[in-house]
C-alpha positions in Angstrom: 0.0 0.0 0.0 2.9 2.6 1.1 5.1 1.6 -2.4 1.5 2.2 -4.4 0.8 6.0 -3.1 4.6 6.8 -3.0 5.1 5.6 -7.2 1.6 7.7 -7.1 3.1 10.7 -5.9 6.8 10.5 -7.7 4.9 10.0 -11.2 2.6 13.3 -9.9 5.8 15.0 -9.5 7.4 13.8 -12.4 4.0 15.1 -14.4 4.3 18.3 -12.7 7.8 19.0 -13.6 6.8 18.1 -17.4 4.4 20.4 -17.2 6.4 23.2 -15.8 8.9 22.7 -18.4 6.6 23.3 -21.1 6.5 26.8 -22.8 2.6 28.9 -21.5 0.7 28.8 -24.9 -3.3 29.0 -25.0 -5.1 25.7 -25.9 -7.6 25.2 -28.9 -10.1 24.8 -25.9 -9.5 28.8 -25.0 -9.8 29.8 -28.8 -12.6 30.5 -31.1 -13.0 31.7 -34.7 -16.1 33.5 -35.6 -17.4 34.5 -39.0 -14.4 32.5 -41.0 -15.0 33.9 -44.6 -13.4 33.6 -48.4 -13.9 36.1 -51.1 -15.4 35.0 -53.8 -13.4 36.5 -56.8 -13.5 36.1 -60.6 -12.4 33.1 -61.8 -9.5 34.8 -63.9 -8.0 35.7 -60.2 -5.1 33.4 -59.2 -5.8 34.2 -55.4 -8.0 34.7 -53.3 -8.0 35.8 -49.3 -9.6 34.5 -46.2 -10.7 36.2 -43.3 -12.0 35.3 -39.3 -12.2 36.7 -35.8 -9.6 34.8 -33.1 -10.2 35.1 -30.2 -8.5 33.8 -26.7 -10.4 33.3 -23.8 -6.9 31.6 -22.2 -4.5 33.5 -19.7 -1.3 32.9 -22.2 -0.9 33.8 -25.8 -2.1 31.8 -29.1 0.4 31.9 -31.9 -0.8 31.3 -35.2 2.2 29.4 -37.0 -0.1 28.2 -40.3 -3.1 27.9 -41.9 -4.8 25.7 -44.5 -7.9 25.8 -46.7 -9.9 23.6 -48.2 -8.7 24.0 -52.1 -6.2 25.9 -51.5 -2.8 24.9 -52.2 -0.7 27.4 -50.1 -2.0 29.6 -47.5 0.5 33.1 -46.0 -0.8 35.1 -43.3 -0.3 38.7 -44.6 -0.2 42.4 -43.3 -0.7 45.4 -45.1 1.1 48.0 -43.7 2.8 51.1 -45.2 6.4 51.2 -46.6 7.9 54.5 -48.0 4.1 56.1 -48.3 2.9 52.9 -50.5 0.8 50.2 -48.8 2.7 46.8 -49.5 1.5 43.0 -48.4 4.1 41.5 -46.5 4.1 37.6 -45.2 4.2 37.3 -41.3 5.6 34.2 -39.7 3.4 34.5 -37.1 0.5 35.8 -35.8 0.1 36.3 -31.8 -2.9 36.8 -29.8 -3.2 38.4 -26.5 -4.8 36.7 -23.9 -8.4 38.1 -23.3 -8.1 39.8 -26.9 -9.5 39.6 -30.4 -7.6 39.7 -33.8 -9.6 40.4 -36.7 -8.2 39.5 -40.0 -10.1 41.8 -42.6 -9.6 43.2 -46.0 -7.4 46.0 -45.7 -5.6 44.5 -43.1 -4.2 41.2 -42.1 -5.6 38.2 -43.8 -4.4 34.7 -45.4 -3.7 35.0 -48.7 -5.0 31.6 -50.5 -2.4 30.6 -53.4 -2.3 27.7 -56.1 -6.0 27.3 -55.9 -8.1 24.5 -57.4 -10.8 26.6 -58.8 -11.9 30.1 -57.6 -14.4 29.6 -54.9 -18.0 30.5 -55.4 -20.4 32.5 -53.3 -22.7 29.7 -51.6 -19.8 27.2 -51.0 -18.1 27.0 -48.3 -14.2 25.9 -47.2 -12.8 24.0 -44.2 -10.1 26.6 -42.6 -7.5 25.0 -40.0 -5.1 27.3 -38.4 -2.4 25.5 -36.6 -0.5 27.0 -33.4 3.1 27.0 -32.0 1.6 24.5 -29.6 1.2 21.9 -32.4 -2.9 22.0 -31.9 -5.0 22.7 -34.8 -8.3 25.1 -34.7 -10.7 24.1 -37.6 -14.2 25.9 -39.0 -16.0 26.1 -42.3 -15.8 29.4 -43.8 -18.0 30.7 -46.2 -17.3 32.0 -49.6 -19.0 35.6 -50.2 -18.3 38.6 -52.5 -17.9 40.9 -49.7 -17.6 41.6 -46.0 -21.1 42.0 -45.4 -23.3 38.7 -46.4 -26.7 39.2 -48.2 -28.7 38.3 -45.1 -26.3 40.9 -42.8 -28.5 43.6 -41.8 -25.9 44.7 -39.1 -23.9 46.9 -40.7 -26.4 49.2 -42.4 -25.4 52.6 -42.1 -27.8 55.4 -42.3 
């Protein structure tokens, strides 16, 4: 009984330690992705971008490492930001999120950038989108393919 609870209490130990060795990164469970959308371009287009709202709930930071989509051959996460008064895409590596915070990825701003596709994606259809994090875990929703921002149903974002 004794040698049972003390192997009990090394392999606690032993877990614990593991665990404290680990880097702090936010789990899948403490992320979401809300209103996952690709733009629907003409089918002359080569590429086509992909946009979402992450968000961590966790007390450590999600980092955004990759991303895939469904008929997409390559997927970058991209910025827009300016260089020498001209706004130019550039590819990040990575893309952090706070805990308790937001990142919206919207035209005009950061988004992925869908390359080597099968076909352009129609309005109506949708696409799986995975993003995968330094952790290793992989976050996965079906985005829907739209012209624009704002879907035909929307009736949010009105303005008067």
């Amino acid at each position: 009984m004794v040698s049972f609870g003390v192997t009990v209490l090394f392999r606690t130990r032993v877990f614990a330690a593991v665990l404290a060795a680990l880097p702090l990164v936010a789990t899948a469970s403490s992320l979401t992705i809300d209103d996952a959308w690709v733009r629907a371009l003409p089918p002359v287009q080569k590429t086509t971008a992909a946009y979402l709202s992450l968000s961590n709930s966790g007390s450590e930071p999600a980092e955004v490492v990759a991303a895939t989509v469904s008929g997409a051959g390559k997927v970058e996460i991209h910025t827009t930001a300016e260089v020498d008064g001209l706004l130019r895409m550039m590819e990040l590596t990575t893309l952090t999120v706070a805990p308790g915070d937001t990142v919206a990825l919207a035209p005009g701003g950061t988004h992925l950038m869908l390359f080597d596709l099968e076909a352009m994606p129609q309005p109506g259809q949708t696409r799986t989108l995975c993003l995968t994090f330094a952790s290793g875990e992989e976050l996965c929703t079906e985005a829907e393919v739209r012209k624009s921002a704002a879907s035909a149903g929307d009736h949010h974002h009105h303005h008067h």
